[in-house]
N, C-alpha and C positions, 0 to 999 in steps of 0.2 A: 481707312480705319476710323471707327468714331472715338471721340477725346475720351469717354467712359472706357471702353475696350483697351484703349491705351493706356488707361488709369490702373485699369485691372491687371496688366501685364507687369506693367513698373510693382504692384503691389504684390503678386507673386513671388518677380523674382527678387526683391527685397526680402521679402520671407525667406525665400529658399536661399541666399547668399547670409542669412541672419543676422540684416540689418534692421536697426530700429530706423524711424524715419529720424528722429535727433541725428544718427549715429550714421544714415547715409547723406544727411544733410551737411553735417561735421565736411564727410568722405568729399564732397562735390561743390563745397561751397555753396550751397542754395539752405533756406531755414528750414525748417520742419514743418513750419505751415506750409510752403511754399511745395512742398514734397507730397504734402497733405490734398492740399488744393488740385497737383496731377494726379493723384489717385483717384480724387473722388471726379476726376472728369469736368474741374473749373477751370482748368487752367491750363494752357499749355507751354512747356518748356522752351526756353532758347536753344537755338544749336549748337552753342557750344554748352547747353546745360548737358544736352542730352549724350553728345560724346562724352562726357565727363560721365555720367550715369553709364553708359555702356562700358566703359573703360573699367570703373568703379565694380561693374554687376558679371563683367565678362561677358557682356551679350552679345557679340559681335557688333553689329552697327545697327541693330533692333531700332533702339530707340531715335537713335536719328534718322534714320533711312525710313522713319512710317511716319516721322514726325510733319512733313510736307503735306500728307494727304489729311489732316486732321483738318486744315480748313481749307485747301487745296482751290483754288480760283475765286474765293470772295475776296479776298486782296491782293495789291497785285505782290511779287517776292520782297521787294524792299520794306513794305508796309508790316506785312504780318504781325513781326516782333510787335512793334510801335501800338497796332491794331490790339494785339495783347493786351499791353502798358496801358494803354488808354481805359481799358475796360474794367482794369484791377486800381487804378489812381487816385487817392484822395483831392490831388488838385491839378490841374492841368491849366499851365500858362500858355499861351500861344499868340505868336506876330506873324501876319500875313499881311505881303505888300501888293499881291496882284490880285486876288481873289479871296472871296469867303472861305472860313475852314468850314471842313465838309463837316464837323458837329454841329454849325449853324448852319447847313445850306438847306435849302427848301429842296422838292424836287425837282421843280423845272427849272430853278436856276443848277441843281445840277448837269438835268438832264444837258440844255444849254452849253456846260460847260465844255460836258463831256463832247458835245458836239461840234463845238469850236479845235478842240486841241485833235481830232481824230473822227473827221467829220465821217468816215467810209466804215467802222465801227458797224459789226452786223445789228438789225433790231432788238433780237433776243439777248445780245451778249450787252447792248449797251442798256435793256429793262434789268438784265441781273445789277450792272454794275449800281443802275440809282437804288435801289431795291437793298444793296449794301451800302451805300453809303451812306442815305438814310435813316436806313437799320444802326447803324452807329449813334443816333446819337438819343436814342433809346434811354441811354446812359443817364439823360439829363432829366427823367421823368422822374428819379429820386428826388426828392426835394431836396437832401441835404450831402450828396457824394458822387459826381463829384464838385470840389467846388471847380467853379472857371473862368479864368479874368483872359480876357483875347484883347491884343493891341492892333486896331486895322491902319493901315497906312492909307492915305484918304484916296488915295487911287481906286483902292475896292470899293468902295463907295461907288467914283466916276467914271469905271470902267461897263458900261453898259453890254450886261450877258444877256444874251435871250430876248431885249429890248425894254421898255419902259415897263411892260408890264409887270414883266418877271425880278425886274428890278425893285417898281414897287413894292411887292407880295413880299423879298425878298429882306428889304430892308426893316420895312415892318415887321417882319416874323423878328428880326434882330431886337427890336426896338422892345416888342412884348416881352422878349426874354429877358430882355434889361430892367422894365420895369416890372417886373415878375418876381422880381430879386434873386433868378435861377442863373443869371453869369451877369459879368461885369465885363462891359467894355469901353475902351481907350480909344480912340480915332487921334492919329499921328497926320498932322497938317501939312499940306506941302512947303507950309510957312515957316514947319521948323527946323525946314535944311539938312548938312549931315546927321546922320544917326548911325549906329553901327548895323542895323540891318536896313541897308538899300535893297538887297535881294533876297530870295529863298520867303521860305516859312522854316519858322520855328516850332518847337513844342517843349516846354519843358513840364516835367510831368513828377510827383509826390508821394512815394507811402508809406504807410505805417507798419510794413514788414519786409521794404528791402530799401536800398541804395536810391538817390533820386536819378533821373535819366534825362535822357534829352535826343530828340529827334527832328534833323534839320534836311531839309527836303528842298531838292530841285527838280530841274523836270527831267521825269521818270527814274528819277535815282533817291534814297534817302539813306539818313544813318542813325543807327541808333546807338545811344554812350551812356556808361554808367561811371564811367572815369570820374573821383571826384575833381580831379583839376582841371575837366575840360567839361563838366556840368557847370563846376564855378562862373568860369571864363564866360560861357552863357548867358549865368545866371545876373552876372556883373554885365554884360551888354544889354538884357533884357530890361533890367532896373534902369540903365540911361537911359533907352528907349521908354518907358513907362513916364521916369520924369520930361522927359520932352514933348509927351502927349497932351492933347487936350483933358481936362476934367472930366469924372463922367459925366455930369450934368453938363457940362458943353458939348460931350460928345455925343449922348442921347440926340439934344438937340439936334445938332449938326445931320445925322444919320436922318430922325424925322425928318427936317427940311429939306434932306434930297430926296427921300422919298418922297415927298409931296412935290418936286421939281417933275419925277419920273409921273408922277399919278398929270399931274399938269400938259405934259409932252401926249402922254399918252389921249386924253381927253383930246387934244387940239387935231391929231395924226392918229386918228385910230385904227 
């Protein structure tokens, strides 16, 4: 089902049950933009929005039970929510300790990636996957929303995906964006010891018409939270981590100087 058709259904049967969108927003805990945005086919619901909408409208399990095929194999099931949030987010903060987030990744370092973690990946399923991940970060071609400060752990940096080249191309696409003024990023040193995120990625994410969230991801599993004491809790680690990073202007540097380490490798060993 496409997310309009789904829009139109939600907007019907709010009609016909004699809901305003205020007044089923009130009913389900979601805002009236937010009500607004699924009708008009921006947006799609969480699943527990959407039992709560079904429950609310009497729809039997309509809205949840169609709500899967609405983006149905561009991410994988942990992500989707997240995939959502990211696209609706005034600011998205992110810490990655072993790899690029995929709103900075080029393609062949994702392609790469995707090759490294799941080398037997059929060709067609693994063109769709770069093809969406890519497609994400679409997002940043706004100039001004969202904003985005990423903290890299210097491993991402030294971890060679795809080889010098891809690393190269990789780095510097980073570096443009930094000095572009379109994200800001932190490079966390091996030099600066404990921090509260030695593993996973993070995501904490911003808006100006719901709750903040946060989505923390390991491999092949994530979660996503609107809880405000466990967004805090987060938000309070991500800030030690921030202070314990390099400057940006050291970490621009830092990031160029290994790319030119990769551009160098690669020139010697082609």
């Amino acid at each position: 089902m496409t997310r309009r058709k789904y829009g139109e259904e939600l907007f019907l049967r709010r009609q016909e049950a004699g809901h305003t969108q205020q007044s089923l927003g009130d009913a389900v805990i979601m805002s009236p933009s937010m009500i607004a945005h699924i009708e008009a086919g921006r947006r799609r619901p969480r699943l527990e929005d959407a039992r709560r909408i079904d429950k609310e409208l009497g729809s039997g399990k309509f809205f949840e039970r169609w709500l899967p095929t609405l983006d149905e194999g561009q991410f994988p099931p942990h992500f989707r929510d997240a995939a959502e949030s990211e696209r609706r987010a005034d600011v998205i903060e992110e810490y990655a300790v072993g790899s690029v987030p995929g709103l900075l990744q080029t393609a062949a370092y994702a392609r790469s990636l995707a090759l490294g973690t799941e080398p037997n990946v059929p060709a067609k399923e693994l063109d769709e996957r770069i093809v969406n991940r890519t497609g994400r970060a679409r997002i940043l071609e706004d100039p001004l929303k969202p904003r985005m400060w990423a903290i890299l752990g210097e491993s991402v940096l030294r971890t060679v995906v795809g080889g010098p080249d891809v690393m190269t191309a990789q780095l510097r696409h980073i570096a443009a964006l930094v000095r572009s003024g379109r994200v800001q990023v932190q490079v966390l040193p091996f030099s600066a010891g404990a921090h509260p995120f030695l593993d996973g990625k993070l995501k904490l994410m911003r808006f100006s018409d719901g709750p903040d969230e946060v989505y923390f991801e390991v491999l092949y599993t994530g979660s996503l939270n609107d809880d405000p004491a466990t967004v805090r809790r987060y938000r309070d680690a991500y800030d030690l981590a921030r202070a314990a990073a390099l400057s940006l202007e050291a970490s621009l540097q830092l990031i160029e100087s290994v790319a030119e380490e990769y551009e160098h490798a690669e020139q010697e060993h082609p």
